[in-house]
C-alpha positions as CSV (number, residue, x, y, z in Angstrom):
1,X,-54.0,0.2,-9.6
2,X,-55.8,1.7,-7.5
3,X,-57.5,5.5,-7.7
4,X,-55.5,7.5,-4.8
5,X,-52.2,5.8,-6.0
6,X,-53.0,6.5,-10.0
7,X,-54.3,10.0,-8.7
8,X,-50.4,10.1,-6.7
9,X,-48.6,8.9,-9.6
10,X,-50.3,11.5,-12.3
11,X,-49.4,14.4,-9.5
12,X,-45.6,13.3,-9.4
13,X,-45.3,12.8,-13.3
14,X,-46.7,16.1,-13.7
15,X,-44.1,17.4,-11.0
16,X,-41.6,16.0,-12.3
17,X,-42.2,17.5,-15.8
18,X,-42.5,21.0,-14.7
19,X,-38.6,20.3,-12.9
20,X,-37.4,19.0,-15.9
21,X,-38.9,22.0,-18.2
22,X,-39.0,24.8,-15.5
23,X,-36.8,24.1,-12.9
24,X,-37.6,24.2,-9.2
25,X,-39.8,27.2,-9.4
26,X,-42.1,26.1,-12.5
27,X,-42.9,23.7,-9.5
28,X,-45.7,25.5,-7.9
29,X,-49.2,24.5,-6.4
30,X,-51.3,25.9,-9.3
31,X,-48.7,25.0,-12.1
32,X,-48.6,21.1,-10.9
33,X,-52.4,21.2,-10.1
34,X,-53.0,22.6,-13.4
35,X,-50.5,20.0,-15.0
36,X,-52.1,17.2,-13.3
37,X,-55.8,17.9,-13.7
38,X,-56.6,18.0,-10.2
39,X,-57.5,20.7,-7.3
40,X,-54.7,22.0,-5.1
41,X,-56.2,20.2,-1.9
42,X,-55.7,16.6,-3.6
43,X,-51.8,17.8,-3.5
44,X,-51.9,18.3,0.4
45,X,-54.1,15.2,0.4
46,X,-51.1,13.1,-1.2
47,X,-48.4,14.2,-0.2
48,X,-49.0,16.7,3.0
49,X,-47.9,19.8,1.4
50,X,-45.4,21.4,-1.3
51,X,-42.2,19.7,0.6
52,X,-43.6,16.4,0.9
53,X,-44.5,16.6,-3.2
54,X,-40.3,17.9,-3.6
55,X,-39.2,15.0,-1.5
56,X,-41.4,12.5,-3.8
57,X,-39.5,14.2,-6.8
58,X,-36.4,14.1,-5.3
59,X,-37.1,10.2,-4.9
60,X,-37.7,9.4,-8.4
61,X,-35.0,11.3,-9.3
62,X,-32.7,8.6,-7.2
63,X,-34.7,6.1,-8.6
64,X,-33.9,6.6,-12.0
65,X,-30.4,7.2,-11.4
66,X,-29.9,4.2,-9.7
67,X,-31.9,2.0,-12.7
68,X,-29.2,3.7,-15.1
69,X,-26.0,2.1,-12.4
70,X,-27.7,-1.1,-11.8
71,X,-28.8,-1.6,-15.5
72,X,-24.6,-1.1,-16.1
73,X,-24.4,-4.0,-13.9
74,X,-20.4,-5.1,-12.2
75,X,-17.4,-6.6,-14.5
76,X,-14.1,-8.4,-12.9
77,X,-12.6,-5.0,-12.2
78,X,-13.8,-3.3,-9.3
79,X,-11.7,0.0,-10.0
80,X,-13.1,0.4,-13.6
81,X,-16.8,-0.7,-12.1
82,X,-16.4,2.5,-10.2
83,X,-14.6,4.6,-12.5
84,X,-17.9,4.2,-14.8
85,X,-20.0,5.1,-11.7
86,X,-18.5,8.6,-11.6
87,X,-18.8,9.1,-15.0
88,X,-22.6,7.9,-14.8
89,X,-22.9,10.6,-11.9
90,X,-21.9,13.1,-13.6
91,X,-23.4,12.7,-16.5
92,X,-27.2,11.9,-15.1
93,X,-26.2,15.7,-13.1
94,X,-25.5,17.2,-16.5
95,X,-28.4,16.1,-18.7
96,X,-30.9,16.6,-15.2
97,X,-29.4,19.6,-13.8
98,X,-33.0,20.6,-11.9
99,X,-33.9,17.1,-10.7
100,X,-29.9,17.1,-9.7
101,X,-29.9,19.8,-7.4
102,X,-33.3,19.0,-5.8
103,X,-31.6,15.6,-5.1
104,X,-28.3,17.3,-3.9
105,X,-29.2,20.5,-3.0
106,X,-31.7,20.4,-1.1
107,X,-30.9,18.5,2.3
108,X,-31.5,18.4,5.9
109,X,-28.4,19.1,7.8
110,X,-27.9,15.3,9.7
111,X,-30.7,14.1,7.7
112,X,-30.8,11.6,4.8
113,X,-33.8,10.3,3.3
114,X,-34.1,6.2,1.9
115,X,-33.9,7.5,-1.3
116,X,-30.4,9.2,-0.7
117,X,-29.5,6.4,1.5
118,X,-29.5,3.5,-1.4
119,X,-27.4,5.9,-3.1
120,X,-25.2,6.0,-0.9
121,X,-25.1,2.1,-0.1
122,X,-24.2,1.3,-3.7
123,X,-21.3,4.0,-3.5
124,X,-20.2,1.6,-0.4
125,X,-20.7,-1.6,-2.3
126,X,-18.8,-0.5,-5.2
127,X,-15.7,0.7,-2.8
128,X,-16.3,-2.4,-0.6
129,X,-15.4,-4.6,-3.6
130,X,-12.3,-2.7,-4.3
131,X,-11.1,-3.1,-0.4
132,X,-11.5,-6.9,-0.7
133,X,-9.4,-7.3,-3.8
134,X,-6.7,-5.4,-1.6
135,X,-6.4,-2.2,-3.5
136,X,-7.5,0.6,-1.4
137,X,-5.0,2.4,0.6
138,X,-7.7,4.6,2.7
139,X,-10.8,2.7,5.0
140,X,-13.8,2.2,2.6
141,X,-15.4,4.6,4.9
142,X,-13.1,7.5,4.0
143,X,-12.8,6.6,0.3
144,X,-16.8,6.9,0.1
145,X,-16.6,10.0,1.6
146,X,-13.8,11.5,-0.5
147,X,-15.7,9.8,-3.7
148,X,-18.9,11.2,-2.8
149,X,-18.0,14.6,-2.1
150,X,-16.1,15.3,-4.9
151,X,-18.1,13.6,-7.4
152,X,-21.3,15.3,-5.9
153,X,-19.3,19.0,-5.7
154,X,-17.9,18.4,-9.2
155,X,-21.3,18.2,-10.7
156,X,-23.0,20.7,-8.5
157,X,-19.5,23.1,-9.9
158,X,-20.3,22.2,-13.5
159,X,-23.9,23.3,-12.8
160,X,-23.2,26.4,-12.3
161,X,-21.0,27.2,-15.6
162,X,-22.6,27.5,-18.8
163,X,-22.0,24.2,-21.1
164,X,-19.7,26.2,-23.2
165,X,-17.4,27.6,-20.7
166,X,-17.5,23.7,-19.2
167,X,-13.4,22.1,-19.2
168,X,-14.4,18.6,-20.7
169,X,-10.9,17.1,-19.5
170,X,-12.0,18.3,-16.1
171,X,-14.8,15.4,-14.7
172,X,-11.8,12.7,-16.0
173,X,-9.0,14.2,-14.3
174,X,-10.8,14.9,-10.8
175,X,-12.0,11.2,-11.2
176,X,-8.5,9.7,-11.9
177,X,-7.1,11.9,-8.8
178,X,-9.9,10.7,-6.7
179,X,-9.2,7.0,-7.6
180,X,-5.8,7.8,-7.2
181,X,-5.6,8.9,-4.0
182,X,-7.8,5.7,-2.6
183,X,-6.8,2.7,-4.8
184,X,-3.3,1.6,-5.4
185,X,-2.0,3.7,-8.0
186,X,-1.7,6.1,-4.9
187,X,1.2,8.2,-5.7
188,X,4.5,6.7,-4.9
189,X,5.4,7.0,-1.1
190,X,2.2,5.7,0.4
191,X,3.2,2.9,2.8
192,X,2.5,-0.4,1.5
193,X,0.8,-2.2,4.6
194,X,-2.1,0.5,4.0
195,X,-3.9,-1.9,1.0
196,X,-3.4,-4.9,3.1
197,X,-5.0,-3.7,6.3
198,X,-7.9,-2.0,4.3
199,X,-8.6,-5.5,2.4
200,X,-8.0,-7.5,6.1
201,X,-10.7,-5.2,7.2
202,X,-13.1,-5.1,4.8
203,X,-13.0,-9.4,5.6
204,X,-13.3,-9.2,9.1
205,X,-16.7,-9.5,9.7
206,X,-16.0,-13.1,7.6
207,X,-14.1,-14.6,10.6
208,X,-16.5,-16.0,12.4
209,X,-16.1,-17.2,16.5
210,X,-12.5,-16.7,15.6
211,X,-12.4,-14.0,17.4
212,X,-14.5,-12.7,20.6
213,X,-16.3,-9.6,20.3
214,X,-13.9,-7.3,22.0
215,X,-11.2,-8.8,19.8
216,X,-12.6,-7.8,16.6
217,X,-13.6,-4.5,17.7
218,X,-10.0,-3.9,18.8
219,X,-8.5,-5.3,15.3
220,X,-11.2,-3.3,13.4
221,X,-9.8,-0.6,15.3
222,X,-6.2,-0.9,14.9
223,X,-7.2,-2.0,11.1
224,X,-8.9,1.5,10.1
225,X,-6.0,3.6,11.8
226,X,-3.5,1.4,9.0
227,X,-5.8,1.9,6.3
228,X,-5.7,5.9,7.4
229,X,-2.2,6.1,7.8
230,X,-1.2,7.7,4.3
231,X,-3.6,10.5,5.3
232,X,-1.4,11.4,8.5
233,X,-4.5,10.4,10.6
């Protein structure tokens, strides 16, 4: 290794530390340069200043949560593989509250950094594999979103309240209405043709020179509004 990226790595460890021990303001230039055993300008060196040094944080924070999903690995039942990803969510929120909200809480409006963004793709993967075995009844785009936000506003919620005054029962019953609402245990009334056209979408890109162009775009199309219908879209 070489010495800039060992002198890099001891500045974010030592960041990191002061967030998890701290919070975000233990995180200052003379506590992390004090920590670290080096002179403020080698922070500005590395990382350009203070924000760049957050947004390094921020990405190790993603990192580890996304070692903890991937090291769960994906069973037979797409439904329960992202039934535990809530729960993993949650949890990694609750035991990092500080690295949590740098990660969540501090954003760019119409931003999203790489970090953020594989975070984001494995939320899609895991939805993705429940619209191809048919049991979505909302696009996968829309069940992300709905997933996402109220995972990510659940755990930002349960931030806020001290772990005492925390409703246990409540991260597993705003999970099962979430999963309701997007797989097929939808509550009764939802038209039946949304899971198919959800599943017959999440395939299409699978059918080749069957189709021109214009004629996928067009099915894709007519495809998503099915998939929406239930939501009066």
């Amino acid at each position: 290794m070489s010495e800039p990226t060992s002198i890099r790595v001891r500045i974010l460890d030592a960041a990191v530390r002061l967030l998890e021990e701290q919070g975000r303001d233990g995180v200052t230039t003379r506590a992390v340069s004090s920590a670290a055993g080096v002179q403020a300008p080698t922070i500005y060196r590395q990382f350009t200043d203070m924000n760049g040094l957050l947004d390094a944080v921020a990405a190790r924070g993603f990192e580890t949560y996304l070692a903890r999903k991937h090291a769960a690995g994906l069973s037979d039942d797409p439904v329960q593989d992202l039934r535990d990803g809530w729960d993993t969510h949650v949890d990694f929120g609750l035991t990092h509250p500080a690295h949590y909200l740098l990660m969540y809480g501090r954003r760019v409006p119409g931003k999203i950094s790489p970090a953020a963004q594989r975070s984001a793709d494995r939320l899609r993967l895991l939805v993705e594999r429940i619209a191809a075995a048919g049991r979505l009844t909302v696009t996968v785009e829309t069940a992300a979103a709905m997933i996402h936000s109220a995972g990510s506003g659940l755990t930002l919620h349960l931030i806020d309240i001290p772990p005492e005054e925390r409703d246990p029962e409540l991260p597993g019953r705003l999970r099962e209405a979430v999963l309701s609402a997007v797989t097929g245990d939808a509550p009764v009334g939802a038209p039946g043709y949304t899971q198919h056209a959800t599943a017959l979408r999440a395939s299409l890109d699978q059918t080749g020179e069957l189709l021109s162009t214009g004629e996928r775009a067009l099915l894709g199309e007519l495809l998503d509004r099915l998939g929406d219908s239930r939501l009066g879209r």
